[in-house]
PDB file with SEQRES, HELIX, SHEET and CRYST1 records, atoms N, CA, C and O in Angstrom:
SEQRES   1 A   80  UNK UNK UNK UNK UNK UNK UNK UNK UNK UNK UNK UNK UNK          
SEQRES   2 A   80  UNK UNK UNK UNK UNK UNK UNK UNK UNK UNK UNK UNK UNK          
SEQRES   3 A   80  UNK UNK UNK UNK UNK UNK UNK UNK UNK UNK UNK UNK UNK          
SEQRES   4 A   80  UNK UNK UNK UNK UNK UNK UNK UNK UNK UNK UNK UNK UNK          
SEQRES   5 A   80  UNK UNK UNK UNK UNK UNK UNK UNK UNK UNK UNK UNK UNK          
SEQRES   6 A   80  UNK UNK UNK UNK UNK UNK UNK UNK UNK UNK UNK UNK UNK          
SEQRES   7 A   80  UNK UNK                                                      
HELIX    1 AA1 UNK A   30  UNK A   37  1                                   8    
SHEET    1 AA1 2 UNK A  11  UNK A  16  0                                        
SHEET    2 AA1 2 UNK A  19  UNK A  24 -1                                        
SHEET    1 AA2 2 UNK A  43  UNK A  47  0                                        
SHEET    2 AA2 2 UNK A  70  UNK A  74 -1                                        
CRYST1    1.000    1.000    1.000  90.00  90.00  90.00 P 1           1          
ATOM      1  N   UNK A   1       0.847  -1.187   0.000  1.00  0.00           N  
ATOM      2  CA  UNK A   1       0.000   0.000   0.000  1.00  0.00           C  
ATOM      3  C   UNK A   1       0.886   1.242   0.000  1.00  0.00           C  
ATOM      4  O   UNK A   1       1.948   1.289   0.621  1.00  0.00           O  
ATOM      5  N   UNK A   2       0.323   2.391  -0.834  1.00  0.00           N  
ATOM      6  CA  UNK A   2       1.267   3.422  -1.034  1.00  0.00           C  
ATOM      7  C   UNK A   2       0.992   4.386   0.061  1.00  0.00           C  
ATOM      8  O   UNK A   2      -0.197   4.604   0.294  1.00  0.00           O  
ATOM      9  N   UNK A   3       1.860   4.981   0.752  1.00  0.00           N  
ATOM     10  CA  UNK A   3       1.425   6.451   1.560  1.00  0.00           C  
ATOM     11  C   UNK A   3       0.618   7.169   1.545  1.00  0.00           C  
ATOM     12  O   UNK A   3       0.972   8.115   0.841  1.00  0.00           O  
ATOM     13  N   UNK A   4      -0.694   7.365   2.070  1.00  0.00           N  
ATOM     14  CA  UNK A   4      -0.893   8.951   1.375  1.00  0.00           C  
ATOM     15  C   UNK A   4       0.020  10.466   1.128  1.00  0.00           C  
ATOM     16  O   UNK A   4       0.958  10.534   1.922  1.00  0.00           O  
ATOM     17  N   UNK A   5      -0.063  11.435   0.371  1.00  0.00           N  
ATOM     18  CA  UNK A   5       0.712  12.213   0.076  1.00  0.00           C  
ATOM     19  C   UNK A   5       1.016  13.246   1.375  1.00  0.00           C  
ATOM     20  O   UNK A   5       1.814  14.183   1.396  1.00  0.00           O  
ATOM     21  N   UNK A   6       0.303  12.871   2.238  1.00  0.00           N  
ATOM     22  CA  UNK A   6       0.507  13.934   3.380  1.00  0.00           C  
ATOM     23  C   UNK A   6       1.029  12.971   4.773  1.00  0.00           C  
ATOM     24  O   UNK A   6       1.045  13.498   5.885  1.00  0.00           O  
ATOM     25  N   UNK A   7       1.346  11.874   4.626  1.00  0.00           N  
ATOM     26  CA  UNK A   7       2.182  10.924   5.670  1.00  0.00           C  
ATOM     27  C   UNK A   7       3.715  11.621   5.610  1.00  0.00           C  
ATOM     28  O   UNK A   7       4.324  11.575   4.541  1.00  0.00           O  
ATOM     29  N   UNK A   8       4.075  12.004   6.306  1.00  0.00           N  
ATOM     30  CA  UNK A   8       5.425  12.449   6.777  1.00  0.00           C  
ATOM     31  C   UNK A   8       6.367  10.948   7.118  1.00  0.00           C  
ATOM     32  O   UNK A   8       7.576  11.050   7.326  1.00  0.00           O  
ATOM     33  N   UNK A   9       5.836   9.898   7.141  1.00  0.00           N  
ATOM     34  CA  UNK A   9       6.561   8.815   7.676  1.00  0.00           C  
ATOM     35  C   UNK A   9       7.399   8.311   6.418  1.00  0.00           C  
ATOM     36  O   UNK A   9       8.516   7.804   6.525  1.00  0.00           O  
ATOM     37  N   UNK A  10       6.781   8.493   5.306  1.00  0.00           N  
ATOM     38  CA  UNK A  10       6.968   8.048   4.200  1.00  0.00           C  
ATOM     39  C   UNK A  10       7.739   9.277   3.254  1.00  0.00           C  
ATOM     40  O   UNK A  10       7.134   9.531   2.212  1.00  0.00           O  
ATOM     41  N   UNK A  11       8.591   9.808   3.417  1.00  0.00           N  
ATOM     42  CA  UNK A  11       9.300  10.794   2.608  1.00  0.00           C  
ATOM     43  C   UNK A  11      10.662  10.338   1.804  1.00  0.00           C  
ATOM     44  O   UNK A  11      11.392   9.423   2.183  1.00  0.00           O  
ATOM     45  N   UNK A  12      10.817  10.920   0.948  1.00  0.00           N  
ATOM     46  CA  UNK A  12      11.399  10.396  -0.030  1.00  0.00           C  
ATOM     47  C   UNK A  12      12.420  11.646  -0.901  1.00  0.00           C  
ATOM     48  O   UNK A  12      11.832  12.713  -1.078  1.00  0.00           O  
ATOM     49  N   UNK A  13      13.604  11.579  -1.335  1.00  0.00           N  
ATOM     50  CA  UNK A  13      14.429  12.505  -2.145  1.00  0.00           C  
ATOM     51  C   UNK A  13      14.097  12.550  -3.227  1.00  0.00           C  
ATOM     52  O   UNK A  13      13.738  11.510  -3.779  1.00  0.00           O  
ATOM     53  N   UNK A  14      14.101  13.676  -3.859  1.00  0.00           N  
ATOM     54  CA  UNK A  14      13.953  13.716  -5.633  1.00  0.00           C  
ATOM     55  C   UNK A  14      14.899  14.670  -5.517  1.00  0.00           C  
ATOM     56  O   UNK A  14      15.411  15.028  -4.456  1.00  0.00           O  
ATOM     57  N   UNK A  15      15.308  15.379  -7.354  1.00  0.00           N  
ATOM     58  CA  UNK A  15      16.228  16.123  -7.063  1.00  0.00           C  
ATOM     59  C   UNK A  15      15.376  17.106  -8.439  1.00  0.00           C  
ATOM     60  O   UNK A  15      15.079  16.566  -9.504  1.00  0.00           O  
ATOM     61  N   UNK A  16      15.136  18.341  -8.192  1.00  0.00           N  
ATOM     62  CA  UNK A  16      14.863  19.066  -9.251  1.00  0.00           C  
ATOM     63  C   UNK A  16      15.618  20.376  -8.860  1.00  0.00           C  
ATOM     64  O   UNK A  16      15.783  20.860  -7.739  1.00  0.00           O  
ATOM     65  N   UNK A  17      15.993  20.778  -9.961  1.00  0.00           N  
ATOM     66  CA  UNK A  17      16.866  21.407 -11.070  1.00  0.00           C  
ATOM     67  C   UNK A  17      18.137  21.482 -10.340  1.00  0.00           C  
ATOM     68  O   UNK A  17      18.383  22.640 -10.001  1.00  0.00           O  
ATOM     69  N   UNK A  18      18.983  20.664 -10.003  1.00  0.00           N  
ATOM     70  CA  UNK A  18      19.960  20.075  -9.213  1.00  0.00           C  
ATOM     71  C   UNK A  18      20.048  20.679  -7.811  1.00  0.00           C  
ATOM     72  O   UNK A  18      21.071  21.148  -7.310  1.00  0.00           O  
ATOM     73  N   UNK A  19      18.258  20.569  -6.969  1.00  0.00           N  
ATOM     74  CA  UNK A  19      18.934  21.205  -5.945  1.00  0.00           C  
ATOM     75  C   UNK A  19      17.879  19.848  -5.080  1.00  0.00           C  
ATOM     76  O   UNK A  19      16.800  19.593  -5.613  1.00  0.00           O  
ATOM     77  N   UNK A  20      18.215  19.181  -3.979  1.00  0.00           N  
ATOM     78  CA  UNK A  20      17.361  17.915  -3.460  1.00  0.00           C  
ATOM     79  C   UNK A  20      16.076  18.551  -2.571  1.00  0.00           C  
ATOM     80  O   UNK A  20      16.159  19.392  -1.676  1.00  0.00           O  
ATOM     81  N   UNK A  21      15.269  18.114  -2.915  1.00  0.00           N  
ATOM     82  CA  UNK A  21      13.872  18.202  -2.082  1.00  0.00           C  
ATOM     83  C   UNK A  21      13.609  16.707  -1.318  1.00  0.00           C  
ATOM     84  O   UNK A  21      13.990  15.591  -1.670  1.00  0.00           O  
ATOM     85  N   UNK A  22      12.766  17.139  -0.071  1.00  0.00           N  
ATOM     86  CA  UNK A  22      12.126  15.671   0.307  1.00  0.00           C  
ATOM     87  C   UNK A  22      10.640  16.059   0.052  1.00  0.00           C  
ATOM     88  O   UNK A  22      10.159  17.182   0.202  1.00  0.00           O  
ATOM     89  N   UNK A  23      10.094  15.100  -0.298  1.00  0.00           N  
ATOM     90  CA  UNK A  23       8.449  14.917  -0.732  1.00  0.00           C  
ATOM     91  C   UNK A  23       7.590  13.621   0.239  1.00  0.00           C  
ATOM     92  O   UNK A  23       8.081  12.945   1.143  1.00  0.00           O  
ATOM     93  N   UNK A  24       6.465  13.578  -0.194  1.00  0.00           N  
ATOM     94  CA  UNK A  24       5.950  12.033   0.425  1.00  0.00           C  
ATOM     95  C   UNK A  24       6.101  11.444  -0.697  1.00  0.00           C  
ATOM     96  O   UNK A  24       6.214  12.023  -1.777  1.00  0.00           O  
ATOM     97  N   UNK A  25       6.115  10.034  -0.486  1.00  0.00           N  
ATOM     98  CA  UNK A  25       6.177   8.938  -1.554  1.00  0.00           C  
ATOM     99  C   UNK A  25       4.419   8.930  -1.998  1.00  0.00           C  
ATOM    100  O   UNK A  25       3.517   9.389  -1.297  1.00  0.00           O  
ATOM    101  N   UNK A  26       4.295   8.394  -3.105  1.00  0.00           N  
ATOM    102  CA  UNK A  26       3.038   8.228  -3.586  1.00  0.00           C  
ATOM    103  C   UNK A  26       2.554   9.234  -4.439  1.00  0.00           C  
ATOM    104  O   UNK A  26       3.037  10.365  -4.408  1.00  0.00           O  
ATOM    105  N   UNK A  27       1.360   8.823  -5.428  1.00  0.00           N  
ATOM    106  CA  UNK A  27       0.926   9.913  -6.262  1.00  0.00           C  
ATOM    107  C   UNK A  27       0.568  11.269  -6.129  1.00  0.00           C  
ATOM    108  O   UNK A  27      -0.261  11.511  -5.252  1.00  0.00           O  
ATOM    109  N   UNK A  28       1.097  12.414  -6.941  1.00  0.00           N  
ATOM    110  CA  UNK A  28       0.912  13.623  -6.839  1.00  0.00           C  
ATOM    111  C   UNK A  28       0.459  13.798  -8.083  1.00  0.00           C  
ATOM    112  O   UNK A  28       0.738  12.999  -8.977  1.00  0.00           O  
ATOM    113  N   UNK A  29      -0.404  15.027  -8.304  1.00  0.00           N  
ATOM    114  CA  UNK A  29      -0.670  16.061  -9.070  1.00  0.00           C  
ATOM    115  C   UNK A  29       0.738  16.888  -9.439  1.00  0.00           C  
ATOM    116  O   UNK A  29       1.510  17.228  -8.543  1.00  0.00           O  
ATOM    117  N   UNK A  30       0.994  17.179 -10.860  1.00  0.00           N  
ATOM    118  CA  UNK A  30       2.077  17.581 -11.132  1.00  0.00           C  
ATOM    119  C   UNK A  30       1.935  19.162 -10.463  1.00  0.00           C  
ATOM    120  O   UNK A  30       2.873  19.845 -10.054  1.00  0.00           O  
ATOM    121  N   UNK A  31       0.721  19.473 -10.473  1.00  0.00           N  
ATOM    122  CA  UNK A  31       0.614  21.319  -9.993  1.00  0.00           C  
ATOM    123  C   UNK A  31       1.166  20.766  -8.599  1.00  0.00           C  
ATOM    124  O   UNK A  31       2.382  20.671  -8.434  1.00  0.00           O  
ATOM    125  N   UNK A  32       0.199  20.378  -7.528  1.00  0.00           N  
ATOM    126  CA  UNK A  32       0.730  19.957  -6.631  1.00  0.00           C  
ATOM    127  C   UNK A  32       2.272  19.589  -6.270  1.00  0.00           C  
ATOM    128  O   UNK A  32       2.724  19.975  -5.192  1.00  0.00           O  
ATOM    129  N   UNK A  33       2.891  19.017  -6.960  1.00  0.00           N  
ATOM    130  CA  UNK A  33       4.720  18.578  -6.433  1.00  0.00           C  
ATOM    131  C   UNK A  33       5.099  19.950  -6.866  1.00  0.00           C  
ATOM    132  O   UNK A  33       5.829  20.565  -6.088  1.00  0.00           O  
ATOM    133  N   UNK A  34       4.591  20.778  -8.407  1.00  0.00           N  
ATOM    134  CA  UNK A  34       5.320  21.817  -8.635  1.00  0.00           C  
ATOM    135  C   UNK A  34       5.389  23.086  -7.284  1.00  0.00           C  
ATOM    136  O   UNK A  34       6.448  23.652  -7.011  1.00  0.00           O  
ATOM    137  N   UNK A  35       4.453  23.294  -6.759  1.00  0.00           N  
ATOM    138  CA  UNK A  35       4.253  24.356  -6.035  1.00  0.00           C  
ATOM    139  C   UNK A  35       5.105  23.565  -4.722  1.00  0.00           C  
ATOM    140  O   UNK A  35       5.768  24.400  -4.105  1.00  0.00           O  
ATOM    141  N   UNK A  36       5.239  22.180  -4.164  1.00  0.00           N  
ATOM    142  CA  UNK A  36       5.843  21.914  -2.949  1.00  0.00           C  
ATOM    143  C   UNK A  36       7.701  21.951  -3.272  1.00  0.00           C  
ATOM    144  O   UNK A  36       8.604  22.178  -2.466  1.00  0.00           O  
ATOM    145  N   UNK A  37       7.755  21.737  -4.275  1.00  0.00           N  
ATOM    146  CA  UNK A  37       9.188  22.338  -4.404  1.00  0.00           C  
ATOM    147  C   UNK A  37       9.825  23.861  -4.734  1.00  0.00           C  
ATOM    148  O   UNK A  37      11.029  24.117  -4.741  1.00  0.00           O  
ATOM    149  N   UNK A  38       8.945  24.629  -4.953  1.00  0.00           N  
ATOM    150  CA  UNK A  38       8.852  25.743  -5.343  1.00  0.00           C  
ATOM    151  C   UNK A  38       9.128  25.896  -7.181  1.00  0.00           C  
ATOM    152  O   UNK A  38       9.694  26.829  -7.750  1.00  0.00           O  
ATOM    153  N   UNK A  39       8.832  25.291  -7.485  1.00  0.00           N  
ATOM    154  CA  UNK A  39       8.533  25.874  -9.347  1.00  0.00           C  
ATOM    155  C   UNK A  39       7.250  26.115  -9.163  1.00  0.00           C  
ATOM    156  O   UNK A  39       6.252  25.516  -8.761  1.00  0.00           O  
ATOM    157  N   UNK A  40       7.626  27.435  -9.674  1.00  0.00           N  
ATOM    158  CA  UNK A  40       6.170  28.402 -10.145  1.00  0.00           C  
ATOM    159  C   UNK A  40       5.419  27.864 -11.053  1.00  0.00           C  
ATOM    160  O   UNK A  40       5.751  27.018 -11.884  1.00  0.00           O  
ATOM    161  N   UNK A  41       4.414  28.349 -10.900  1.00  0.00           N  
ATOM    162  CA  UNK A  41       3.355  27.468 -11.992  1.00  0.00           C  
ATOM    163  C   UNK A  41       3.537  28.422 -13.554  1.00  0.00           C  
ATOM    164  O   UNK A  41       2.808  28.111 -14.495  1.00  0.00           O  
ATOM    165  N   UNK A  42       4.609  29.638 -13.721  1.00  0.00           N  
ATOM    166  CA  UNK A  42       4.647  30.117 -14.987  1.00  0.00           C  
ATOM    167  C   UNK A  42       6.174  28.632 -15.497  1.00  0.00           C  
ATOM    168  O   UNK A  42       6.459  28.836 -16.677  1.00  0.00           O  
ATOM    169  N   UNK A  43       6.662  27.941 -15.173  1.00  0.00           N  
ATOM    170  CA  UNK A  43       7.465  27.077 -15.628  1.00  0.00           C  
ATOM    171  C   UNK A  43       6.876  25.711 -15.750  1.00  0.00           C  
ATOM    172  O   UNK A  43       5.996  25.251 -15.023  1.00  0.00           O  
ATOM    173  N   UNK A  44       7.586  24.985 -16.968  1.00  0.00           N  
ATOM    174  CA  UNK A  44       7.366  23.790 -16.972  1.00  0.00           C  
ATOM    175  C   UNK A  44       7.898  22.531 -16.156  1.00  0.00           C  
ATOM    176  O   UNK A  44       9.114  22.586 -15.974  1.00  0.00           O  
ATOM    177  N   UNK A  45       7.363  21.570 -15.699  1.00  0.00           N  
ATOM    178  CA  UNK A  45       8.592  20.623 -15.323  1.00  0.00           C  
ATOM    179  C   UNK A  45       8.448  19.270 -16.137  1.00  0.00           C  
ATOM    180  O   UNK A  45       7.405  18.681 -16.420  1.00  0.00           O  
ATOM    181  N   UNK A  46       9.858  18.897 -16.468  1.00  0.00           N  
ATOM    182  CA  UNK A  46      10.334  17.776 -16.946  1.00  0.00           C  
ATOM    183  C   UNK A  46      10.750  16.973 -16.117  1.00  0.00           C  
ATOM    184  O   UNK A  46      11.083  17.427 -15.022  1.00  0.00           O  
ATOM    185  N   UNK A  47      10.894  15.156 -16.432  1.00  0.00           N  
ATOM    186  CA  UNK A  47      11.113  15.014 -15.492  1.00  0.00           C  
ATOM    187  C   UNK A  47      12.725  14.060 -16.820  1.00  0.00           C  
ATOM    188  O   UNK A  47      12.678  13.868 -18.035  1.00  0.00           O  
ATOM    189  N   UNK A  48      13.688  13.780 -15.969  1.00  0.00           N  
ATOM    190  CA  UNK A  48      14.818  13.186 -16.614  1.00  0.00           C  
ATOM    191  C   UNK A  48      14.432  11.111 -16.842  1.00  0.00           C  
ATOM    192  O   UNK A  48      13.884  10.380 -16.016  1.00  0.00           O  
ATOM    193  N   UNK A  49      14.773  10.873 -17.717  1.00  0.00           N  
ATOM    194  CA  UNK A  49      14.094   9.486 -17.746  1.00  0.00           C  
ATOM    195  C   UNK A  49      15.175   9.132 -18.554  1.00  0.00           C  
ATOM    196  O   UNK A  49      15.472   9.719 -19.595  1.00  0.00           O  
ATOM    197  N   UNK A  50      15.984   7.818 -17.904  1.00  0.00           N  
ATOM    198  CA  UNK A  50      17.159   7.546 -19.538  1.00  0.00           C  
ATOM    199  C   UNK A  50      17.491   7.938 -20.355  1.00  0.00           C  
ATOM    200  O   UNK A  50      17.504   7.534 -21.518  1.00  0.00           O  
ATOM    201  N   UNK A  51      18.013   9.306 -19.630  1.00  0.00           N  
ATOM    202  CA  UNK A  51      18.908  10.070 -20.585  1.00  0.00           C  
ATOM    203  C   UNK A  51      18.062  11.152 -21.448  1.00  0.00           C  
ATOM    204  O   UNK A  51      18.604  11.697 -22.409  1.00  0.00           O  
ATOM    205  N   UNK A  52      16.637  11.474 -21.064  1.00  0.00           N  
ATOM    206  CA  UNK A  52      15.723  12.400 -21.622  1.00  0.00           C  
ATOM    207  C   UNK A  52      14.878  12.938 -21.614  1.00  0.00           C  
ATOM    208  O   UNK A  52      13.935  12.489 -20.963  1.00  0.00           O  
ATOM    209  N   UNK A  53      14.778  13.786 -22.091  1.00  0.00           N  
ATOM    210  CA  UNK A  53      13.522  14.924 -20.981  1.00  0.00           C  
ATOM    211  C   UNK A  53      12.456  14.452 -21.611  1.00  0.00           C  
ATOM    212  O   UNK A  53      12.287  14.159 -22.795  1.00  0.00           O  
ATOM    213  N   UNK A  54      11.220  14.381 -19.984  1.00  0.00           N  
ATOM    214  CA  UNK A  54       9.846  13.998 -20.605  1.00  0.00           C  
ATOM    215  C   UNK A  54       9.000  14.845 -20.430  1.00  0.00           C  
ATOM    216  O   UNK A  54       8.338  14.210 -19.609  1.00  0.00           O  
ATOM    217  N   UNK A  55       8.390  15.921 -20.550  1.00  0.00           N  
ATOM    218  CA  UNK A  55       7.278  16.890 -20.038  1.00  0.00           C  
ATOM    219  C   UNK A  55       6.333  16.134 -19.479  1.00  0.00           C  
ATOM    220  O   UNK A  55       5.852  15.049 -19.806  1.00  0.00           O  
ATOM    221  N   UNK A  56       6.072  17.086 -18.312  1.00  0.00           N  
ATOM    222  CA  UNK A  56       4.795  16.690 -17.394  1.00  0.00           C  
ATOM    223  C   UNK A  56       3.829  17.504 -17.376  1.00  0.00           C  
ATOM    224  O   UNK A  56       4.237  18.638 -17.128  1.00  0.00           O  
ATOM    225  N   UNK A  57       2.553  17.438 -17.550  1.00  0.00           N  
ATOM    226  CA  UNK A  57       1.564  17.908 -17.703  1.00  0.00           C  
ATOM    227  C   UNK A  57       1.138  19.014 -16.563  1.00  0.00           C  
ATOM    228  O   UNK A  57       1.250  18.493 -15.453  1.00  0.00           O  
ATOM    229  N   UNK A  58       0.819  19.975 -16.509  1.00  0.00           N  
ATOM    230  CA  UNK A  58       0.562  20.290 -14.533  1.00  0.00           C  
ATOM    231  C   UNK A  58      -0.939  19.488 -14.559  1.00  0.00           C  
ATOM    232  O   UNK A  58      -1.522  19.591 -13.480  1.00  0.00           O  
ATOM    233  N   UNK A  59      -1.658  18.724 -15.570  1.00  0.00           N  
ATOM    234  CA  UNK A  59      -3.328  18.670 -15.060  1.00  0.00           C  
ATOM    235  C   UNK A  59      -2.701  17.119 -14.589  1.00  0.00           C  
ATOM    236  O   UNK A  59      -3.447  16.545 -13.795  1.00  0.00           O  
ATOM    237  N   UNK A  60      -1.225  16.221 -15.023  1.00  0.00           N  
ATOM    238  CA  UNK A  60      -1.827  14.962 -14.803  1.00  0.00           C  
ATOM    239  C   UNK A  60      -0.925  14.505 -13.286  1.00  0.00           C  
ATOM    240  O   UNK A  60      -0.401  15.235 -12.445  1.00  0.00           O  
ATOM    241  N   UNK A  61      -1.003  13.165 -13.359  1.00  0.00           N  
ATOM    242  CA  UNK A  61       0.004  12.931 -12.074  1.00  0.00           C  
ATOM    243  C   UNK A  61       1.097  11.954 -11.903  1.00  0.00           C  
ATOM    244  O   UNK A  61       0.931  10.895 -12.507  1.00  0.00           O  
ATOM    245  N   UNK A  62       1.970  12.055 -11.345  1.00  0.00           N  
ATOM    246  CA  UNK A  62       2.787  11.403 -11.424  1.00  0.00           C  
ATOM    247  C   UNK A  62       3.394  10.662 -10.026  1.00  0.00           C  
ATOM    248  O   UNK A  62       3.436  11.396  -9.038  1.00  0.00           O  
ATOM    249  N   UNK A  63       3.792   9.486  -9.887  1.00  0.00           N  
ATOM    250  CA  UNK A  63       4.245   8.476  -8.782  1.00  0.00           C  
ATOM    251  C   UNK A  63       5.774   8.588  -8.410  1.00  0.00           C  
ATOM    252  O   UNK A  63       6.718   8.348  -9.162  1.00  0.00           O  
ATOM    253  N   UNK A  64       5.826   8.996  -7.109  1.00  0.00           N  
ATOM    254  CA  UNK A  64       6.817   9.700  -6.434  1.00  0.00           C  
ATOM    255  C   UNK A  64       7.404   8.197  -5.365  1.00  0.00           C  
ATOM    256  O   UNK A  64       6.827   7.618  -4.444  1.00  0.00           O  
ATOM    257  N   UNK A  65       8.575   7.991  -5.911  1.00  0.00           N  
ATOM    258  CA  UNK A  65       9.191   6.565  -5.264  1.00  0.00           C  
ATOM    259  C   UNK A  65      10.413   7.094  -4.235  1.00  0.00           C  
ATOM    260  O   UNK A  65      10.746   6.797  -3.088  1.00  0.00           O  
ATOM    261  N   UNK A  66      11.036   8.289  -5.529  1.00  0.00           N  
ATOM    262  CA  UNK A  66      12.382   8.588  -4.612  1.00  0.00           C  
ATOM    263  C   UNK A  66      13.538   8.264  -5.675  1.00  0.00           C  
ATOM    264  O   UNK A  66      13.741   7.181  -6.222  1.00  0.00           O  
ATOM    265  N   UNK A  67      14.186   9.356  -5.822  1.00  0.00           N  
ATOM    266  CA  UNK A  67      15.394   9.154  -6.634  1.00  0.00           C  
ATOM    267  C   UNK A  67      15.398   9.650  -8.051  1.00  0.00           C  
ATOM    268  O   UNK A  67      16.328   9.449  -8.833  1.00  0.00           O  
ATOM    269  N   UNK A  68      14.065  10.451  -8.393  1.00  0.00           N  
ATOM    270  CA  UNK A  68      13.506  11.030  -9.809  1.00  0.00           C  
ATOM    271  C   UNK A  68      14.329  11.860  -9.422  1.00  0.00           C  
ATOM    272  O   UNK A  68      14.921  12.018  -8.354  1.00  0.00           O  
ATOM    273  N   UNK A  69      14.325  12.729 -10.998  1.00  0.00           N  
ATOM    274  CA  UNK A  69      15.063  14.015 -11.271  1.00  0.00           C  
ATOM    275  C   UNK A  69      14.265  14.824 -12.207  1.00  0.00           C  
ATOM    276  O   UNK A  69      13.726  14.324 -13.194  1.00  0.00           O  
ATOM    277  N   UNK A  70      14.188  16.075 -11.900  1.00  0.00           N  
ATOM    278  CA  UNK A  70      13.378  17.004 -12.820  1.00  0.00           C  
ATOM    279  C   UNK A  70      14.016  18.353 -12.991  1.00  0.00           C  
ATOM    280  O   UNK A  70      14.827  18.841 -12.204  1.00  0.00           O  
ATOM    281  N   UNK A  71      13.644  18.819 -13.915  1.00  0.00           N  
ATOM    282  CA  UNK A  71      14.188  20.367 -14.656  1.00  0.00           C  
ATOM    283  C   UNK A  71      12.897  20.576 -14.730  1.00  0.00           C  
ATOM    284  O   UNK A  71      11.856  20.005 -15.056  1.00  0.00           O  
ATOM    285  N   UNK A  72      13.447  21.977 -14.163  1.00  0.00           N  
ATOM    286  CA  UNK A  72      12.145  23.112 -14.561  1.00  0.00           C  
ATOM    287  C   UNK A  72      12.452  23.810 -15.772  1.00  0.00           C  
ATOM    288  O   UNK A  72      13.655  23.667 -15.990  1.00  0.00           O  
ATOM    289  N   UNK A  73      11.826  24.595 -16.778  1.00  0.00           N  
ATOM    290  CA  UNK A  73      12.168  25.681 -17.403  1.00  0.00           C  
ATOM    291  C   UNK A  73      11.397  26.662 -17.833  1.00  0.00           C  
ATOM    292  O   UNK A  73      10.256  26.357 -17.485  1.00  0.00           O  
ATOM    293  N   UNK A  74      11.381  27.691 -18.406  1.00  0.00           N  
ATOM    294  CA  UNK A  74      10.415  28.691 -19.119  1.00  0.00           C  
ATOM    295  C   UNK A  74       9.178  27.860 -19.760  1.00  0.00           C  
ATOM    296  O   UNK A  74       9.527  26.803 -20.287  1.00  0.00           O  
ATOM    297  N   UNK A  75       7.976  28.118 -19.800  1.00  0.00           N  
ATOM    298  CA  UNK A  75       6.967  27.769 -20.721  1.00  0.00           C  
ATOM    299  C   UNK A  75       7.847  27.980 -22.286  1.00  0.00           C  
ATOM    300  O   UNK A  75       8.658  28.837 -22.638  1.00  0.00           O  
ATOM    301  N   UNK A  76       7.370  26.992 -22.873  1.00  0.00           N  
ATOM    302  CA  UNK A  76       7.401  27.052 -24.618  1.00  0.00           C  
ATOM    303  C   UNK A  76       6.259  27.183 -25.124  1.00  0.00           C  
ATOM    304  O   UNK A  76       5.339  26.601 -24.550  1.00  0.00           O  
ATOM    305  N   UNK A  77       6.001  27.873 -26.180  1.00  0.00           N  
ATOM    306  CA  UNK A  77       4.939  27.981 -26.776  1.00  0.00           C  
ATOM    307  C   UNK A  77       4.869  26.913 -28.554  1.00  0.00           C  
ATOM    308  O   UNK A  77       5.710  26.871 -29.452  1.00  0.00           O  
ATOM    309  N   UNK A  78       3.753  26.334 -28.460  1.00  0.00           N  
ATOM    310  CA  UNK A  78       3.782  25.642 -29.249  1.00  0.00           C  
ATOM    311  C   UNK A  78       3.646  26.184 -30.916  1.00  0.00           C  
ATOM    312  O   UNK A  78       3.768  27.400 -31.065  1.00  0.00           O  
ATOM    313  N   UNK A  79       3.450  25.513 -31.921  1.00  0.00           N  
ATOM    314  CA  UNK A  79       3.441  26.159 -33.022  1.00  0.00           C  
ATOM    315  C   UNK A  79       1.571  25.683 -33.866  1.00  0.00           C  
ATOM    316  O   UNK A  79       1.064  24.576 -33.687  1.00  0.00           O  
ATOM    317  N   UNK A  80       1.154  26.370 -34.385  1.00  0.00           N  
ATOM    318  CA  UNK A  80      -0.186  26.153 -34.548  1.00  0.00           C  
ATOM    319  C   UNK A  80       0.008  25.552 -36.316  1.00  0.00           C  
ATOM    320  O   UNK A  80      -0.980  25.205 -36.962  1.00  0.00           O  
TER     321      UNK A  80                                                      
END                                                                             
């Protein structure tokens, strides 16, 4: 069974934009992890995956184990 996101017993390292945060283990809302590490919601976050950046959505969510890595950066604007 996974933690809920607000169990303190269950915390875990990630590392975004090379600086370490602790989080709870278990699923987050990408808005949610963005605002508990402090990336502003005008930036994107990526997260690093074998060697390559994956964009994360802020609407979807993502599963927090411990040991992820993420970059923030400027919004991009897409091309129509």
């Amino acid at each position: 069974m996974v933690a809920p996101p607000n169990d303190h017993r269950h915390e875990v390292v990630i590392t975004v934009d090379r600086q370490p945060h602790t989080v709870p283990v278990g699923r987050h809302l990408v808005a949610d992890l963005k605002k508990l590490v402090g990336v502003t919601a005008d930036r994107e976050l990526d997260e690093l995956k074998k060697g390559a950046l994956v964009p994360l959505d802020d609407s979807g969510h993502i599963t927090i184990h411990g040991g992820e890595v993420f970059i923030s950066h400027v919004l991009t604007g897409g091309s129509a």
